[in-house]
N, C-alpha and C positions, 0 to 999 in steps of 0.2 A: 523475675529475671532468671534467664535461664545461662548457666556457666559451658560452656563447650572447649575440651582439652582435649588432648593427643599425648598418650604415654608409649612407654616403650618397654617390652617383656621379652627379655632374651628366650631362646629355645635350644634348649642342649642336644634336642634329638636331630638340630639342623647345623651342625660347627659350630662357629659365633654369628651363625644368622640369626635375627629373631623378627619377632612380629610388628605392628604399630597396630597399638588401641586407639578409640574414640569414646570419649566418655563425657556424658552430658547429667545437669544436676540440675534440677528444677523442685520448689517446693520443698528441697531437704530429701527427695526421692533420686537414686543412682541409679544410671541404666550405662552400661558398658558392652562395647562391642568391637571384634575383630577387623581389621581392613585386611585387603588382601595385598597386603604389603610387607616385604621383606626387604630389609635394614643389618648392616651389621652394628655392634653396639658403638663404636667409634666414629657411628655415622648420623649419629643421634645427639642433637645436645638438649638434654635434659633440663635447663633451665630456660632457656627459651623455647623448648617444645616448638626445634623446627630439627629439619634437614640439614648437614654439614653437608658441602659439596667438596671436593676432591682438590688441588690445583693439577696435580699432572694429568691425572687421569680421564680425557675429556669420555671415554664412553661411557665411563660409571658415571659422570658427572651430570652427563643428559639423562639417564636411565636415573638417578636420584631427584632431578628435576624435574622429569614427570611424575615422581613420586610427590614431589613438592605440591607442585600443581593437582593433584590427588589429593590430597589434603584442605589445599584450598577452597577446591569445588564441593567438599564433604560438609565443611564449613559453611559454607555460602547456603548450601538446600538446607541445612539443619536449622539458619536462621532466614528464611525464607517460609519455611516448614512452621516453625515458632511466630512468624509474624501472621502469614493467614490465618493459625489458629485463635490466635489473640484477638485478631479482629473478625473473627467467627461470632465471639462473644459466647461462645458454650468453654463449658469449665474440661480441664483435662489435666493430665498426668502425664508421666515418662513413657507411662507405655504407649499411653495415645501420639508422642512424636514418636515414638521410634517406629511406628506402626504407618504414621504418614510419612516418615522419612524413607520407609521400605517402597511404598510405594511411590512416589515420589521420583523414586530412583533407578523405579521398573520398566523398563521399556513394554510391559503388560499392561500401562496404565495411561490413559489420554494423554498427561502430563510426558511421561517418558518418551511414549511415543512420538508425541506431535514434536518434542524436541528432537530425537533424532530425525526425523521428515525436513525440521526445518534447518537442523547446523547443514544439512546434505544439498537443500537450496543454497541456503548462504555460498558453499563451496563451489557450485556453479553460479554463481551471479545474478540468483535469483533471489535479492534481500527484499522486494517489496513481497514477492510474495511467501516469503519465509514471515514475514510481519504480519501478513494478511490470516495465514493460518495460525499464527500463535495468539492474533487479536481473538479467532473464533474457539478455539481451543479454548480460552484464557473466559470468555463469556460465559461458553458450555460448564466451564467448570465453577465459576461460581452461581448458576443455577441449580446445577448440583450441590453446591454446600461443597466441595472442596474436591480434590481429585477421585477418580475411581480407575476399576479393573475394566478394560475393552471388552472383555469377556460379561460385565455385566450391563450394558446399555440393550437397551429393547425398543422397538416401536413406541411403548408409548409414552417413554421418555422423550423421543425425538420430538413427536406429536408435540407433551407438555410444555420440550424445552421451543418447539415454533409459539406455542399459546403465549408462550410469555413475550417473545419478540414483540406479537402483534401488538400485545396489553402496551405494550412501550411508545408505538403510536409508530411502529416501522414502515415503511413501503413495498408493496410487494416485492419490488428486484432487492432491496436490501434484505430480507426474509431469504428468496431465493438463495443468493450471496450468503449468508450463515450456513442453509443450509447444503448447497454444493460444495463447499470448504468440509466442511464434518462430513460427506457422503466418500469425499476423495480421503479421507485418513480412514472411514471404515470399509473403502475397498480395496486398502493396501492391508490393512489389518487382517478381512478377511482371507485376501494372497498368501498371509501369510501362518493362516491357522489361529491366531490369537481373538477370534471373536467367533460366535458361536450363533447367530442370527444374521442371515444374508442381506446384505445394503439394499436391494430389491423390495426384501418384504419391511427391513427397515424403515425407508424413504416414500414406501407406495403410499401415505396417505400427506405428505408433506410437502408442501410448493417447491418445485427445483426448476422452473420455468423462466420464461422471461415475460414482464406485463409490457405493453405499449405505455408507453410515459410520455406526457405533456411535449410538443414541439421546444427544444432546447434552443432552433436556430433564431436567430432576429430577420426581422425581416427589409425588406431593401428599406425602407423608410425609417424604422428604429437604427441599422446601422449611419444612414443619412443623420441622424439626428445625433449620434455618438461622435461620429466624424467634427463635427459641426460646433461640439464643445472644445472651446477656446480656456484651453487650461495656462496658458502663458502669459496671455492678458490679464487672466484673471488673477495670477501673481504678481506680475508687473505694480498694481497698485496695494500689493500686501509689503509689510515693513519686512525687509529683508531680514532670514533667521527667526520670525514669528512661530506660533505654533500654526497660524493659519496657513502661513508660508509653507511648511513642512508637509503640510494635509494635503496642499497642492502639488506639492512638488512628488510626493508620492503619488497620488494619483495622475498625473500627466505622465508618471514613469510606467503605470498599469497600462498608459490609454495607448504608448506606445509598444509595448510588451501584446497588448491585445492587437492590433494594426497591422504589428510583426508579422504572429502568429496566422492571422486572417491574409497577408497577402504571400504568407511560404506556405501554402496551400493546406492549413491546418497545422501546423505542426505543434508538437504537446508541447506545455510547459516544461517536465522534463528535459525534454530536448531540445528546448530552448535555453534554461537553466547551464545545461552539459556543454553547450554550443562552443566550441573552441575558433580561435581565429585560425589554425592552421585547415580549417576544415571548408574556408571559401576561397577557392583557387581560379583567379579572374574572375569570372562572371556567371561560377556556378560553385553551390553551397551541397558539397555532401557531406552524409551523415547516416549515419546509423541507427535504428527508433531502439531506444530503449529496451521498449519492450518485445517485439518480434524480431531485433537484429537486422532486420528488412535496409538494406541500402535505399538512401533517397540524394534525389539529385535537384536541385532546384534553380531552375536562375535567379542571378540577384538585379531585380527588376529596377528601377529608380527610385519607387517607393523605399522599395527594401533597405537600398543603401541610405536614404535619404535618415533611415530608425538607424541603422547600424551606426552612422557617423555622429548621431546626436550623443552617442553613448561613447564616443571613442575617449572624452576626459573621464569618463568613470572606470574605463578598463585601459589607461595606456599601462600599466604594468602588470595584467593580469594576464592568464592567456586564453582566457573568455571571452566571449564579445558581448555579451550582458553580467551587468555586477551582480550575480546571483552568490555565488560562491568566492568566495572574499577572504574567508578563515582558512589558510592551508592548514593550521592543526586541527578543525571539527572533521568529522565523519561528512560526505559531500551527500549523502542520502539525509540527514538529520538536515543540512543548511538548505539545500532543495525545499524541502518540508515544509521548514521551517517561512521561506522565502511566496512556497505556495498558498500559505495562510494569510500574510500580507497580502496579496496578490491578489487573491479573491476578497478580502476585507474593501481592498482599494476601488474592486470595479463594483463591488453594492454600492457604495457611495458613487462612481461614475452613472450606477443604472439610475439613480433617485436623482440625480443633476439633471441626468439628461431626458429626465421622464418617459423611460420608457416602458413598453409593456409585457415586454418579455423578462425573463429572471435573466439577468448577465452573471457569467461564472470562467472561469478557466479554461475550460471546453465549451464554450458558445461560438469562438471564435473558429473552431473545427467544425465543428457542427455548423453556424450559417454556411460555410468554404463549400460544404460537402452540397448543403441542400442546393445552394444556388446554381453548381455543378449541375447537376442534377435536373433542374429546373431551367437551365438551358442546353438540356438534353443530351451531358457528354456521355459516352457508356459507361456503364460502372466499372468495368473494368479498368479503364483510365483512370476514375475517382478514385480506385481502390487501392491503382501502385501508386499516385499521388498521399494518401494517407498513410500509405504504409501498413496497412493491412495483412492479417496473413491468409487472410479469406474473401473473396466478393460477401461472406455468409454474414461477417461483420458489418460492411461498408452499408449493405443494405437493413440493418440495423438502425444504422442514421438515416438512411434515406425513405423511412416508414411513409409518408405521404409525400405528394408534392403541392406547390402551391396552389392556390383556389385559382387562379387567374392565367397561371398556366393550362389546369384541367381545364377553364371556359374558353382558353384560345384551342385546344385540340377538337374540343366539341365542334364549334363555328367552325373549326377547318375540313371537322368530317361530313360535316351535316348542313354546309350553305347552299349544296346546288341543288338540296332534294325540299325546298321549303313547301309545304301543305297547300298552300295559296294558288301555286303556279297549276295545280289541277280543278280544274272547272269540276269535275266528280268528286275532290277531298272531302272527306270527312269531318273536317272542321266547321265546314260551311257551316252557318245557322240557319238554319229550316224556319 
């Protein structure tokens, strides 16, 4: 059990200013140390080892407040510091936290670092991928056995820490994905002088590509067959409020959430999720993609309304038009999330009902939109401001092959009037 305080030692060489200590006891071992904080002694209360705040005084009062909060956060890494160690399972001392706690608390060091990279995301509105970099960080460092100095990573750590990935039974674009996230913190790192081996010769022997991956889209007959599952009937003779009831009624909310999605020309879950009723004005739905900002405009087709209206008793007091986000006290990225995981749980069990042969996911319904696009030959550039893209470089990402029966109607349409037969000299002939 490790004790962590906060004392207070006047300085006569500052008026009645003085300092605040951090002093931590573990094993019957003392290790004490300076913050950079100054306090006068009337501002200090000694028995509860906190901050006195002021009443009249609001500018000392903020300026002691973030003292406060300084304090707080000193706390929180010291036992944050103390629980990775513990569950390192190697034996340690006072020195060994205050040694991870230094670094810990270094902007020198992956930890330090990736956290300022990512509060500076957070600050622009960029919380998934403020998540995404502190998930790879966060991986990186317990490969490593606990944090380190930027300054000491080398190739062949990168190399070892991809080997382990692999050992894990990873994918290639997921491998990529680790490690392009760790390539972008060691070329801000190197920006900025704190690392000492170039991201170039770091990365040259490590996948940062993209692989081609399995057709994600369904195809015209597997959607036919998705379409086709009758989830209302198949309630209708379940005992109202059942668990089997419940399974159904979840998944008929997936099958229409996937339907949506497929006939507003792809659009994410996310952005379905976010979807506000002030956002469809007559008979066009705009909107913003999450993630590129990209305005989109959609008409609301009969389909469309047809889903929209099924849902209007589950959001008439919300200002949603799907009941994704329901908690106005959660965090709306956490309940998103959270609602994603349902979501895709609901359409595995749709894909096994409905026997299909492709994997159904979240993004299937974007992906068939696009391929089908595609495969009745709109230009990509249409498919791409329909997706919301911020490049043709992405769209065409999805649109990696086209169908087999599409490529055999271009063939027949280039090559019917030159058939081998019609020449009494072809080569075909059988001699």
């Amino acid at each position: 059990m490790v004790s962590i305080t906060f004392y207070y030692r006047p300085l006569s060489s500052i008026g009645n200013r003085g300092s605040l200590y951090i002093r931590i006891i573990y094993c019957r071992q003392v290790k004490q140390w300076a913050l950079k904080c100054r306090i006068a002694e009337y501002e200090w209360d000694s028995k509860e080892c906190k901050v006195i705040l002021p009443r009249y005084d609001k500018e000392r009062a903020e300026q002691l407040r973030k003292i406060s909060g300084k304090l707080t956060h000193h706390a929180n890494m010291l036992r944050e510091v103390v629980s990775e160690l513990t569950h390192s399972g190697k034996k340690f001392d006072v020195k060994e936290i205050y040694r991870s706690y230094l670094l810990y608390d270094s902007e020198h060091s992956i930890r330090g670092y990736t956290r300022r990279m990512t509060e500076e995301m957070d600050r622009n509105g960029q919380s998934r991928s403020a998540y995404a970099y502190r998930g790879v960080a966060q991986a990186f460092m317990n490969f490593c056995g606990g944090d380190l100095l930027l300054d000491s990573i080398d190739p062949s750590l990168i190399c070892s820490f991809e080997n382990s990935i692999k050992q894990r039974g990873c994918r290639p674009n997921t491998i990529s994905h680790y490690m392009r996230i760790l390539r972008v913190i060691c070329n801000r790192a190197c920006s900025e002088g704190l690392m000492k081996h170039s991201t170039s010769e770091m990365f040259r022997q490590v996948f940062t590509g993209y692989a081609q991956t399995p057709k994600r889209a369904l195809s015209e007959g597997d959607l036919s067959r998705l379409l086709a599952v009758n989830l209302p009937s198949m309630m209708s003779v379940e005992p109202y409020g059942s668990r089997r009831y419940r399974q159904l009624q979840g998944m008929y909310m997936a099958w229409r959430l996937f339907f949506f999605a497929f006939h507003a020309c792809g659009m994410c879950f996310v952005d379905m999720a976010r979807l506000r009723k002030d956002n469809i004005k007559g008979d066009i739905i705009s909107y913003r993609r999450k993630k590129t900002r990209r305005l989109i405009e959609i008409s609301v087709t009969p389909s469309i309304q047809l889903i929209i209206d099924s849902f209007a008793d589950d959001t008439k007091d919300s200002p949603y038009v799907f009941p994704m986000l329901c908690d106005e006290g959660a965090p709306i990225r956490r309940q998103y999330e959270t609602s994603e995981r349902i979501y895709n749980r609901r359409l595995k069990s749709l894909e096994q009902m409905a026997g299909l042969e492709r994997h159904l996911s979240g993004h299937t319904a974007r992906h068939t939109w696009a391929s089908m696009g595609k495969n009745k030959l709109f230009p990509v550039g249409v498919l791409s401001a329909c997706l919301g893209h911020a490049s043709e470089k992405t769209t065409r990402i999805y649109l990696a092959s086209f169908n087999h029966e599409v490529l055999a109607e271009a063939n027949r349409s280039i090559t019917q009037k030159y058939h081998p037969d019609r020449n009494d000299n072809a080569w075909v002939k059988k001699v």
